[in-house]
N, CA, C and O atoms as a Tripos MOL2 file, in Angstrom:
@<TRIPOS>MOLECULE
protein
  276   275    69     0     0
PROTEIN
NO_CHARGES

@<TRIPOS>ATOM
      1 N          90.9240  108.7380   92.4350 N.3       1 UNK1
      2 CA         91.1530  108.3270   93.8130 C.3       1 UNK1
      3 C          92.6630  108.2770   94.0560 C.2       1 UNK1
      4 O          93.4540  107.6300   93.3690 O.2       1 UNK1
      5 N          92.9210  108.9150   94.9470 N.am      2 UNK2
      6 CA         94.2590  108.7000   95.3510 C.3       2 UNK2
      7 C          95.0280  107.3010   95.6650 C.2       2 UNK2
      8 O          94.3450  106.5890   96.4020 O.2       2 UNK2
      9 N          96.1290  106.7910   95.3380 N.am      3 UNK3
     10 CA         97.0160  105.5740   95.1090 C.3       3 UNK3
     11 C          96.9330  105.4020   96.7210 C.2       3 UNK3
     12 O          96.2320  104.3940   96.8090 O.2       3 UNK3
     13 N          97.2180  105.7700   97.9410 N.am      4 UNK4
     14 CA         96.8380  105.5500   98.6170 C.3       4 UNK4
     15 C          95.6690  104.7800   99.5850 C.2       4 UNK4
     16 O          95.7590  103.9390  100.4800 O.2       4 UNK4
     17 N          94.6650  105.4060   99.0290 N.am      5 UNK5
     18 CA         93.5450  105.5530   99.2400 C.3       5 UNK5
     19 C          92.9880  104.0110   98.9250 C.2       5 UNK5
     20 O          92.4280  103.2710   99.7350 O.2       5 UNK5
     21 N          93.2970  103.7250   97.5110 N.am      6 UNK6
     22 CA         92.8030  102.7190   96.4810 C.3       6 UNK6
     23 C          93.8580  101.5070   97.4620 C.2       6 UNK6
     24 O          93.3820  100.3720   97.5090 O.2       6 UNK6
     25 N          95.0510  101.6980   98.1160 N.am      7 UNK7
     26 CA         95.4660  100.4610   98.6060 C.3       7 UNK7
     27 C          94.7200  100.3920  100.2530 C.2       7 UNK7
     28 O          94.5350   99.3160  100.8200 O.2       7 UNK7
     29 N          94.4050  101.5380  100.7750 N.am      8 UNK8
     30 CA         93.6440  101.4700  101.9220 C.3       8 UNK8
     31 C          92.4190  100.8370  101.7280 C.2       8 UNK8
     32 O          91.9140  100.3830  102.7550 O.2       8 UNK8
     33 N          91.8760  100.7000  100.8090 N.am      9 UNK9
     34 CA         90.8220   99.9020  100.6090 C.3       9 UNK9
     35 C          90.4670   98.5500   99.7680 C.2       9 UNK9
     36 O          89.4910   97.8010   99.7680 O.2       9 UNK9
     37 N          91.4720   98.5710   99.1840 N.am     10 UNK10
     38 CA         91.8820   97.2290   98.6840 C.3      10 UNK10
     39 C          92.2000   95.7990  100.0630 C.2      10 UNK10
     40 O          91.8680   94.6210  100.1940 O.2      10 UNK10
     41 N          93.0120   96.8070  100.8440 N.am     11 UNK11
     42 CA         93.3020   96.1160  102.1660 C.3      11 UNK11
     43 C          91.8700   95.8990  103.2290 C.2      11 UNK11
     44 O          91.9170   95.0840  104.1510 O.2      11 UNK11
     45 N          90.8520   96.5870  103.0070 N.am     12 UNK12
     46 CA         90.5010   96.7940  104.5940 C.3      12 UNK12
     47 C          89.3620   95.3750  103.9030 C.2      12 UNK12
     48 O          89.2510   94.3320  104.5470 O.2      12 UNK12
     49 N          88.6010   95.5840  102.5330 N.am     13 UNK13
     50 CA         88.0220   94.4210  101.8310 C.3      13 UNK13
     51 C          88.2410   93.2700  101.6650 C.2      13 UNK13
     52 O          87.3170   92.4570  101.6850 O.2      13 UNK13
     53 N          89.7210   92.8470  101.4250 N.am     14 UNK14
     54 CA         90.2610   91.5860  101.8150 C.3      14 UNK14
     55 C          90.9160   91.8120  103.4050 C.2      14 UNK14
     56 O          91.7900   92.5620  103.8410 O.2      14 UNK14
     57 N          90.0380   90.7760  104.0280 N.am     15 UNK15
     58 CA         91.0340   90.9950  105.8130 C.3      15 UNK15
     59 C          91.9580   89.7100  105.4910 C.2      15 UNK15
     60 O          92.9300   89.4110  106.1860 O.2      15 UNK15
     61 N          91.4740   88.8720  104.1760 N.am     16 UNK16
     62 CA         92.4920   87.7060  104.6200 C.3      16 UNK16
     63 C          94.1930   88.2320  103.9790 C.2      16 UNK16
     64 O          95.0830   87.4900  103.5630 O.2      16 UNK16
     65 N          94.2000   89.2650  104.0570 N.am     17 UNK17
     66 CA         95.6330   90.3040  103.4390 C.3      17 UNK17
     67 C          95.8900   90.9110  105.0070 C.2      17 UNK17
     68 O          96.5070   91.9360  105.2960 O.2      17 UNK17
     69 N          95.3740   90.1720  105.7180 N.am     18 UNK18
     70 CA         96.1370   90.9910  107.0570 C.3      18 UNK18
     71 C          95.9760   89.9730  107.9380 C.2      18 UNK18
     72 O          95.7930   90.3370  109.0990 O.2      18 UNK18
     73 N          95.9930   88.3870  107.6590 N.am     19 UNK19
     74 CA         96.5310   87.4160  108.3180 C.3      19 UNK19
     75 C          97.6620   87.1460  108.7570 C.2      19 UNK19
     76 O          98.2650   87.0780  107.6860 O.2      19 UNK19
     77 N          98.6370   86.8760  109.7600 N.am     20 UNK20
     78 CA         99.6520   86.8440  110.0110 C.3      20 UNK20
     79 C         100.0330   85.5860  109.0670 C.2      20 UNK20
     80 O          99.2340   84.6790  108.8370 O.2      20 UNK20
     81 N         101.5960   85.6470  108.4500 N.am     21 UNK21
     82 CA        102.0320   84.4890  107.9540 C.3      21 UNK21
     83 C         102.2960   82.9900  108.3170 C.2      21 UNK21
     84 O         102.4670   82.6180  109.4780 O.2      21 UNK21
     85 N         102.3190   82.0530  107.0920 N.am     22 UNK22
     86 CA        102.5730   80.8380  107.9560 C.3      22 UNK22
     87 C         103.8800   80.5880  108.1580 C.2      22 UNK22
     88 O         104.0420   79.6430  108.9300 O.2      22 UNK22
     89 N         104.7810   81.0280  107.7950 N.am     23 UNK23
     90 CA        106.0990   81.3910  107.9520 C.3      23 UNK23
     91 C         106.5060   82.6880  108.0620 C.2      23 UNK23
     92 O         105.6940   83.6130  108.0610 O.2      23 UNK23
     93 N         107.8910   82.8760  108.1730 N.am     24 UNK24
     94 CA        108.5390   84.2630  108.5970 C.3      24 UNK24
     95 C         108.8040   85.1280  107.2370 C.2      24 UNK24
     96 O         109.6300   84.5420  106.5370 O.2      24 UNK24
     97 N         108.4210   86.1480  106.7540 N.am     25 UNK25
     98 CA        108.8150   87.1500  105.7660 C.3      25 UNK25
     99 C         110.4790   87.1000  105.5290 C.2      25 UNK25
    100 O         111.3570   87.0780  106.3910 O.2      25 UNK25
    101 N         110.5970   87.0890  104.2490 N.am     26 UNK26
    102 CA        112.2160   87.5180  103.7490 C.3      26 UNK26
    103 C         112.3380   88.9060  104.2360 C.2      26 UNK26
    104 O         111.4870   89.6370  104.7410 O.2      26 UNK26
    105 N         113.2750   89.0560  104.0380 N.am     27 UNK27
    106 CA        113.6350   91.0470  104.3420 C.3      27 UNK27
    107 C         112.8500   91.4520  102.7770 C.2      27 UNK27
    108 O         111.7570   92.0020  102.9160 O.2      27 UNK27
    109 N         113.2350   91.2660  101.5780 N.am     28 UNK28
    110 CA        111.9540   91.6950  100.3740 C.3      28 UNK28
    111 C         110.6900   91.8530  100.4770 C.2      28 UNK28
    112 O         109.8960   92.6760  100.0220 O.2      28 UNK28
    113 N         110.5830   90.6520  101.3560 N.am     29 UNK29
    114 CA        108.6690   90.4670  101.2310 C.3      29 UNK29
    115 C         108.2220   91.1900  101.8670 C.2      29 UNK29
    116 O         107.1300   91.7270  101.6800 O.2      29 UNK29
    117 N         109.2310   91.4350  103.0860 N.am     30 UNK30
    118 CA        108.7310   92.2020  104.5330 C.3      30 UNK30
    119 C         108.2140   93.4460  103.7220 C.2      30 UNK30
    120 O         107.1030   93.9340  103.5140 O.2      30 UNK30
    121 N         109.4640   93.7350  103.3670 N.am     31 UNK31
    122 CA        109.6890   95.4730  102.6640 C.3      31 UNK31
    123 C         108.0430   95.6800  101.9090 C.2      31 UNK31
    124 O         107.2010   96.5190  102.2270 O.2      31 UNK31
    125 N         107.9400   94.6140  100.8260 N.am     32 UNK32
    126 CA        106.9010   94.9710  100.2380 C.3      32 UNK32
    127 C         105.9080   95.2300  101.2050 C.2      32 UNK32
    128 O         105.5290   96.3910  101.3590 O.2      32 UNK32
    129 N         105.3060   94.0690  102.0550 N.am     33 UNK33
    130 CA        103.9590   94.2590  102.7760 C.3      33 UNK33
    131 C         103.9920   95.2060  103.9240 C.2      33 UNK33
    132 O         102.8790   95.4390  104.3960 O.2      33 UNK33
    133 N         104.9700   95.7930  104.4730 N.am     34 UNK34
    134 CA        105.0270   96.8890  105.2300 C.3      34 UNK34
    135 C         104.7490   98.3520  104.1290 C.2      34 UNK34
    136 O         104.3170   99.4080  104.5920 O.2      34 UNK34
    137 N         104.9770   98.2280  103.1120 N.am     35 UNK35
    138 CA        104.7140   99.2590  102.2790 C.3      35 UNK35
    139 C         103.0020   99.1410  101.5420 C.2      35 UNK35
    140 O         102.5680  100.1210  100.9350 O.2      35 UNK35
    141 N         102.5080   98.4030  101.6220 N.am     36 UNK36
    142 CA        101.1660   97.8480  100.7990 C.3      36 UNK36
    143 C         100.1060   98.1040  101.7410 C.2      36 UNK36
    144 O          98.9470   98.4820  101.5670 O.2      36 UNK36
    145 N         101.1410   97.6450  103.3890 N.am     37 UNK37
    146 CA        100.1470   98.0800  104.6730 C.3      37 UNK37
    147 C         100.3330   99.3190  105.1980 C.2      37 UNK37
    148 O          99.7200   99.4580  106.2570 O.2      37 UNK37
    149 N         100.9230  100.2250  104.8660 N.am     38 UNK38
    150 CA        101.0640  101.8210  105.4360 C.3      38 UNK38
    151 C         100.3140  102.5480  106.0980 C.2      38 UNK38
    152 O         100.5500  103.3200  107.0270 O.2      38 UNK38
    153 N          98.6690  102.0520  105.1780 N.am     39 UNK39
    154 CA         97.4160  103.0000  106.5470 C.3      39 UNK39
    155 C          97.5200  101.8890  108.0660 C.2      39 UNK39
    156 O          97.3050  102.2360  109.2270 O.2      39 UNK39
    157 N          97.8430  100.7610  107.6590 N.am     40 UNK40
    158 CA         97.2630   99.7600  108.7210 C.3      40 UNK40
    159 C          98.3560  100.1160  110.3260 C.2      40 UNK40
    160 O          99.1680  101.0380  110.2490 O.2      40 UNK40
    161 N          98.2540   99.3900  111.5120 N.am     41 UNK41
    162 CA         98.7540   99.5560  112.0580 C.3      41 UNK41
    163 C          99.0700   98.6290  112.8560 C.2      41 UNK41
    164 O          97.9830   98.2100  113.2540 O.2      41 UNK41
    165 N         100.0960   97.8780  113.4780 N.am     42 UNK42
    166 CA        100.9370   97.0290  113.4660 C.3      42 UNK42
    167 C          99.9410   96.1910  114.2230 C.2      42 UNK42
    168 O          99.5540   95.0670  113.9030 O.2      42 UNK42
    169 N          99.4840   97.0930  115.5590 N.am     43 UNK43
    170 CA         98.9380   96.3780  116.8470 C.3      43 UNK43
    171 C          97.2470   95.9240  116.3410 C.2      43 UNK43
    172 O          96.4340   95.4060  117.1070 O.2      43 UNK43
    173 N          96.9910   96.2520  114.9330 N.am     44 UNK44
    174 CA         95.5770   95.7690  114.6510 C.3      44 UNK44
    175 C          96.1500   95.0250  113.1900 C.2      44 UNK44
    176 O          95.2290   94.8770  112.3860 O.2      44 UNK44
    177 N          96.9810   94.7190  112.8830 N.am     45 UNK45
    178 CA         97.6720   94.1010  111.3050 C.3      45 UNK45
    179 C          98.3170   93.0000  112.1610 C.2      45 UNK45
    180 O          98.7900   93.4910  113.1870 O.2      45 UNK45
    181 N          98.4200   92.2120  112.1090 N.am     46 UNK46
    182 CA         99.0940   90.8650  112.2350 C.3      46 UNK46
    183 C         100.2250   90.5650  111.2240 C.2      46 UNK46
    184 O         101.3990   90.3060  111.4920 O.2      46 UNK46
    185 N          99.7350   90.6360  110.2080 N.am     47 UNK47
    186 CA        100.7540   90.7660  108.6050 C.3      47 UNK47
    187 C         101.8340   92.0930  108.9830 C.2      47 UNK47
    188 O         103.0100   91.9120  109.2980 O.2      47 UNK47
    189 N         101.3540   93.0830  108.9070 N.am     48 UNK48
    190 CA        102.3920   93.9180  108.9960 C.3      48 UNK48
    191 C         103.4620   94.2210  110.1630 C.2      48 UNK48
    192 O         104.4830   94.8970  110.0280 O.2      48 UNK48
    193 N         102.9550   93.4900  111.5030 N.am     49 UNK49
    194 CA        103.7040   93.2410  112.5920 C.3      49 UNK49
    195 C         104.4470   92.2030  112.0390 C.2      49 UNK49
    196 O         105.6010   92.5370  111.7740 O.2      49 UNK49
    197 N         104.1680   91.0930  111.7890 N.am     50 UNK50
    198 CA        105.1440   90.2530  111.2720 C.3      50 UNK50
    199 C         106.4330   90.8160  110.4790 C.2      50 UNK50
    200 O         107.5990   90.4630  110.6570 O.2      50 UNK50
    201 N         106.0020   91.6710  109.6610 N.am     51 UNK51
    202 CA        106.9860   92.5710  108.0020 C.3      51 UNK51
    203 C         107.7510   93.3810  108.9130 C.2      51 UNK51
    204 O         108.9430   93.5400  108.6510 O.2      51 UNK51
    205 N         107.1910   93.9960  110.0870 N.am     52 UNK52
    206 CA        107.6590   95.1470  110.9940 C.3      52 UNK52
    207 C         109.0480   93.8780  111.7760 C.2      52 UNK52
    208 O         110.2080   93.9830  111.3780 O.2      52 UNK52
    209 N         108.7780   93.0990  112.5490 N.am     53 UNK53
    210 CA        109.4230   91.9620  113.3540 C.3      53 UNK53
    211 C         110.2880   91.5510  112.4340 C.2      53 UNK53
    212 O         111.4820   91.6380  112.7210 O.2      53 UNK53
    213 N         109.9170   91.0380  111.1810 N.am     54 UNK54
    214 CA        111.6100   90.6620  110.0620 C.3      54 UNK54
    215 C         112.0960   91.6020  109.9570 C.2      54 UNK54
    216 O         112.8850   91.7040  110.8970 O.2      54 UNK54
    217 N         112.1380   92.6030  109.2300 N.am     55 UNK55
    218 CA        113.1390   93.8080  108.9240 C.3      55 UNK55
    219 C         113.6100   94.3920  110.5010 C.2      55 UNK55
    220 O         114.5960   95.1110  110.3360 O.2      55 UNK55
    221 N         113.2720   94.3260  111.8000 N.am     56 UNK56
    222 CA        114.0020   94.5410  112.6090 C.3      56 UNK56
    223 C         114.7490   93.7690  112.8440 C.2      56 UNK56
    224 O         115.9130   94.1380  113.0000 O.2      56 UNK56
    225 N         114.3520   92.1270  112.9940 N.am     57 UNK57
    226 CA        115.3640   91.7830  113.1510 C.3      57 UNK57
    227 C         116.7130   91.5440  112.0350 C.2      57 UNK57
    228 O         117.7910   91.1990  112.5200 O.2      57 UNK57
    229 N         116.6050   91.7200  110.7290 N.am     58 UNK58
    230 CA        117.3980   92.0790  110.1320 C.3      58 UNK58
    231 C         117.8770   92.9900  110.0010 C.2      58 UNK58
    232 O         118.4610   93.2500  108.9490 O.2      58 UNK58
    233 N         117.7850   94.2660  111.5490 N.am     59 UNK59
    234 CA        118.9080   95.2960  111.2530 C.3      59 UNK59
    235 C         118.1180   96.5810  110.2560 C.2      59 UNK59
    236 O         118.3990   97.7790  110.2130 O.2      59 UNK59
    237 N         117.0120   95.7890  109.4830 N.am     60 UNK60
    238 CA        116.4040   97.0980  108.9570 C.3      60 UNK60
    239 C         115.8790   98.2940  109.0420 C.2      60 UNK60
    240 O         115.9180   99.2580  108.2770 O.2      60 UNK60
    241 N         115.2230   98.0680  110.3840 N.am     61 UNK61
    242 CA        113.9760   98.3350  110.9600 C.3      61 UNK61
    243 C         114.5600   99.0500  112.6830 C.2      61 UNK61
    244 O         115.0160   98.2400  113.4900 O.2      61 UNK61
    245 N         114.4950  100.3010  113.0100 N.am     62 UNK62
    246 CA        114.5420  100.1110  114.3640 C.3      62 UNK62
    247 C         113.3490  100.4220  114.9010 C.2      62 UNK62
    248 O         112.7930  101.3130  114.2590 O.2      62 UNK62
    249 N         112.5540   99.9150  116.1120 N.am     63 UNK63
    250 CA        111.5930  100.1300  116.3660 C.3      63 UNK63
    251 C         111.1930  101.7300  117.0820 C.2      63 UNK63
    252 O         112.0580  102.4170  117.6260 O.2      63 UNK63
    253 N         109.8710  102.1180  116.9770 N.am     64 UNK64
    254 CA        110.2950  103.6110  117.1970 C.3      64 UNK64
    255 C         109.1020  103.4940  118.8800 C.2      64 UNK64
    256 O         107.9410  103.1040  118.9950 O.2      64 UNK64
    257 N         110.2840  104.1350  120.1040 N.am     65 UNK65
    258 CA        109.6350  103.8680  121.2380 C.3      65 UNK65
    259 C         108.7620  104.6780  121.6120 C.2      65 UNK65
    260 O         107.9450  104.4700  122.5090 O.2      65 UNK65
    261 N         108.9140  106.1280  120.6430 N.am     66 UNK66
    262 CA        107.6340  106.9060  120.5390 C.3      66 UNK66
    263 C         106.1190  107.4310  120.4320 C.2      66 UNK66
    264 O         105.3000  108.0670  121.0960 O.2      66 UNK66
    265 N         106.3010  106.4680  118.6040 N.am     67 UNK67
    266 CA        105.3140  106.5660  117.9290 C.3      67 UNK67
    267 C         105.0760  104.8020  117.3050 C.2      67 UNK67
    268 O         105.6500  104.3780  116.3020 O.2      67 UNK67
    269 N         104.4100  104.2310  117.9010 N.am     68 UNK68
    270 CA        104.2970  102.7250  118.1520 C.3      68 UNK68
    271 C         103.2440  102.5850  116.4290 C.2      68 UNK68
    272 O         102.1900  103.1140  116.0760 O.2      68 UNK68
    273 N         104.2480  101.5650  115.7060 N.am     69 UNK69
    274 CA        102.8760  101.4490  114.7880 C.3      69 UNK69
    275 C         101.9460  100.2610  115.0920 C.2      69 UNK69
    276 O         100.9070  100.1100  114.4500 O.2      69 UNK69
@<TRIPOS>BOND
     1     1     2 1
     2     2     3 1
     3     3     4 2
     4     3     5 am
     5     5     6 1
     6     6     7 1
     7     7     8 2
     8     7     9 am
     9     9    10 1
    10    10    11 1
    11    11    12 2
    12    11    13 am
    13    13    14 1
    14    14    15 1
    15    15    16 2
    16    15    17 am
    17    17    18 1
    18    18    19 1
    19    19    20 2
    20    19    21 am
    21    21    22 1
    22    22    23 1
    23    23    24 2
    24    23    25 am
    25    25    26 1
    26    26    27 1
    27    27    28 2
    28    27    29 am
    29    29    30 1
    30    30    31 1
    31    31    32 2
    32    31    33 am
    33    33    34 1
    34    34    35 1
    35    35    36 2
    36    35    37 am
    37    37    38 1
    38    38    39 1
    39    39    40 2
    40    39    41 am
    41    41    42 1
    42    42    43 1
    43    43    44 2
    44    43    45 am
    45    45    46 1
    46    46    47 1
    47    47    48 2
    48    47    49 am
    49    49    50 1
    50    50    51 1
    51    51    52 2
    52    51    53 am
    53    53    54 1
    54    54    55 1
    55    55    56 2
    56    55    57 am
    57    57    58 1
    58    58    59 1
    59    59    60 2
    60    59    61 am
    61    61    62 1
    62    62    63 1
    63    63    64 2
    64    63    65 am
    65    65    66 1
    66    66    67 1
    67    67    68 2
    68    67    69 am
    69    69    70 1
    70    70    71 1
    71    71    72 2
    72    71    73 am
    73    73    74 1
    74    74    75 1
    75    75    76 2
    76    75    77 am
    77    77    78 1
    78    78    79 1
    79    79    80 2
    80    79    81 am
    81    81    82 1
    82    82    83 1
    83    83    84 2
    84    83    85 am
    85    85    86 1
    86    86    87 1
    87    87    88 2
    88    87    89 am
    89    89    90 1
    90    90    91 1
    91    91    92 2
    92    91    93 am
    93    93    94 1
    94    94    95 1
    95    95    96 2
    96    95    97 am
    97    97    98 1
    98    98    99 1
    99    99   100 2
   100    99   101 am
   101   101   102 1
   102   102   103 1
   103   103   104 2
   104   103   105 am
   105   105   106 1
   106   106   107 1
   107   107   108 2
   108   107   109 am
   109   109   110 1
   110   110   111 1
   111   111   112 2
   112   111   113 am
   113   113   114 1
   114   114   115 1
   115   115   116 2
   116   115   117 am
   117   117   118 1
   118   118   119 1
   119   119   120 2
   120   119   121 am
   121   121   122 1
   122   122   123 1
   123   123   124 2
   124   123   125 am
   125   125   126 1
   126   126   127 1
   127   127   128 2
   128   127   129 am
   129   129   130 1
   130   130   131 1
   131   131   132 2
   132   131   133 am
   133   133   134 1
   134   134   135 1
   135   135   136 2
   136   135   137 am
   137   137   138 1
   138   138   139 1
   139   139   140 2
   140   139   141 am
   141   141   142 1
   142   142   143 1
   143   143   144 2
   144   143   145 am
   145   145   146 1
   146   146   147 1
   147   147   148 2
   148   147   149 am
   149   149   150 1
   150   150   151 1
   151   151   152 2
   152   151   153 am
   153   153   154 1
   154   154   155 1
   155   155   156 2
   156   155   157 am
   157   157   158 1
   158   158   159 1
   159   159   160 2
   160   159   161 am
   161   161   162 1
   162   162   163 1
   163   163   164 2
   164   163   165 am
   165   165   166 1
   166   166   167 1
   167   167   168 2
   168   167   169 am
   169   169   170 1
   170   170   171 1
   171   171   172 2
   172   171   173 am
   173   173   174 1
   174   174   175 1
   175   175   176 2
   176   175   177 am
   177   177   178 1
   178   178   179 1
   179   179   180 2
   180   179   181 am
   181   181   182 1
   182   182   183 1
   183   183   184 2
   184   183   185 am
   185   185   186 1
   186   186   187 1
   187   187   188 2
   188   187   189 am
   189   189   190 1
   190   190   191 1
   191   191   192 2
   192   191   193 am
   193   193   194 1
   194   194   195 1
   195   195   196 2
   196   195   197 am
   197   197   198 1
   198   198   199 1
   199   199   200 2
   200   199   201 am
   201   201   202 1
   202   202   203 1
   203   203   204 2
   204   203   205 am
   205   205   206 1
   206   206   207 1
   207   207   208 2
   208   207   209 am
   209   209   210 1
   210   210   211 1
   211   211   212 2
   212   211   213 am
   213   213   214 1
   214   214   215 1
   215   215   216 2
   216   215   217 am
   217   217   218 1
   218   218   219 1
   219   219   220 2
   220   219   221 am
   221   221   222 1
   222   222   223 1
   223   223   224 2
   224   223   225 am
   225   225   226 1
   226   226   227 1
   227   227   228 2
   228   227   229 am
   229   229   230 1
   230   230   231 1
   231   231   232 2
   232   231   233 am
   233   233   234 1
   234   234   235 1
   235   235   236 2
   236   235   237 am
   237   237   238 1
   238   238   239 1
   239   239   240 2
   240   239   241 am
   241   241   242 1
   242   242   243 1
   243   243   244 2
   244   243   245 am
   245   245   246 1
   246   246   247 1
   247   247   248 2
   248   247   249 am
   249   249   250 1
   250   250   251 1
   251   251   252 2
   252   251   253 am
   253   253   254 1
   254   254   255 1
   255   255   256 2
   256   255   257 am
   257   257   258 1
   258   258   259 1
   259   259   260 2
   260   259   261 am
   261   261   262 1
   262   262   263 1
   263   263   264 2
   264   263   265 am
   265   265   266 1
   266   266   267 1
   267   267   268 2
   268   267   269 am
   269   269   270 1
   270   270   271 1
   271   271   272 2
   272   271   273 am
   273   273   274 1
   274   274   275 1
   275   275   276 2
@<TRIPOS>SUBSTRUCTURE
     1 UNK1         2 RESIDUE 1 A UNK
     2 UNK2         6 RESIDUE 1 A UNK
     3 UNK3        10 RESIDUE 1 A UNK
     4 UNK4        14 RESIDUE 1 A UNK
     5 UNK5        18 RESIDUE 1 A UNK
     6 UNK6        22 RESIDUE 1 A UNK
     7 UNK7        26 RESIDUE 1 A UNK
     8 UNK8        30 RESIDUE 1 A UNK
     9 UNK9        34 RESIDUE 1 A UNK
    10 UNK10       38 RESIDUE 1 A UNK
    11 UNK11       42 RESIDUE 1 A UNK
    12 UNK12       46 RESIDUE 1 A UNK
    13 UNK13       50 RESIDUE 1 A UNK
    14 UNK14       54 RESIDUE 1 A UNK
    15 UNK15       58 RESIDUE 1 A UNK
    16 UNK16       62 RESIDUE 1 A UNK
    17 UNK17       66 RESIDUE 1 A UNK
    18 UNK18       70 RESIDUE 1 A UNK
    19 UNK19       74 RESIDUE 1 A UNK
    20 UNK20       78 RESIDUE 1 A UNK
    21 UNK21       82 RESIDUE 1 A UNK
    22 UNK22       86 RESIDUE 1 A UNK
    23 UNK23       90 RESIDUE 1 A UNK
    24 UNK24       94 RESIDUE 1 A UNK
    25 UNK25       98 RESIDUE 1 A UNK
    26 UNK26      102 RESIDUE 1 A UNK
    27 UNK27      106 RESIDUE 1 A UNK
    28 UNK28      110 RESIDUE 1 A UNK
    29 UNK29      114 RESIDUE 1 A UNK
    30 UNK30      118 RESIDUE 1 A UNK
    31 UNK31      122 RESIDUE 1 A UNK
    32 UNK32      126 RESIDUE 1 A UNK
    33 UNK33      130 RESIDUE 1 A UNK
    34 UNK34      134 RESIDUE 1 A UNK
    35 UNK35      138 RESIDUE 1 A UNK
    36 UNK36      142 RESIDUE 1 A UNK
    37 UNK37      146 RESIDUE 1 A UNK
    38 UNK38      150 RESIDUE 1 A UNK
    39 UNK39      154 RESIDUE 1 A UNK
    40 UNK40      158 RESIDUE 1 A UNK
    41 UNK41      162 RESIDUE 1 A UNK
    42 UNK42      166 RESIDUE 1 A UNK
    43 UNK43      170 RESIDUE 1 A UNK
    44 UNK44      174 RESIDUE 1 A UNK
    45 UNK45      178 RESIDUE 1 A UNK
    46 UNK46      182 RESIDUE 1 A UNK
    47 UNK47      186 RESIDUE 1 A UNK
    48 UNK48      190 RESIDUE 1 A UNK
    49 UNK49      194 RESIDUE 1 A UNK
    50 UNK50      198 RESIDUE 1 A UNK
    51 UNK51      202 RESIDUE 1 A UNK
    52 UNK52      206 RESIDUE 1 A UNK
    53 UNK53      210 RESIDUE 1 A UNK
    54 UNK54      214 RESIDUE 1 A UNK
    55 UNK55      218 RESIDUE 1 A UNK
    56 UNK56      222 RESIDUE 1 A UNK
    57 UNK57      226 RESIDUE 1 A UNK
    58 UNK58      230 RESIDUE 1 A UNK
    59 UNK59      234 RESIDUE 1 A UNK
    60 UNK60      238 RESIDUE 1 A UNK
    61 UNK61      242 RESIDUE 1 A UNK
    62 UNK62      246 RESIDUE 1 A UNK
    63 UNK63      250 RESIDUE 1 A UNK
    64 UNK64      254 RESIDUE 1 A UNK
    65 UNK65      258 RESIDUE 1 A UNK
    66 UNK66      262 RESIDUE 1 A UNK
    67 UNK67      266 RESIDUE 1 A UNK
    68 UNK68      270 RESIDUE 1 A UNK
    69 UNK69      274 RESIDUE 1 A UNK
């Protein structure tokens, strides 16, 4: 199974991995769970909107007005 694949479904089985946090993500943590959430997509991920929202506002992240994740 593709490494992908195996985290796309690791994720979709636990939903409590796509709870928004009880606090705000470090720029690290962000990094990680924006990378762990890659199939997911921001406006149905709560978690990864959050990871998406820290690393922008740390300058990491610019948001893309295009292609909306």
């Amino acid at each position: 199974m593709h490494t992908l694949a195996m985290h796309q479904t690791v994720a979709m089985i636990a939903q409590e991995h796509h709870r928004a946090p009880s606090t705000p993500f470090t720029v690290a943590s962000a990094h990680r769970v924006a990378q762990f959430h890659i199939a997911c997509r921001a406006q149905r991920c709560p978690r990864k909107a959050a990871a998406l929202e820290a690393l922008a506002t740390a300058g990491r992240l610019v948001p893309s007005t295009r292609h909306p994740r």
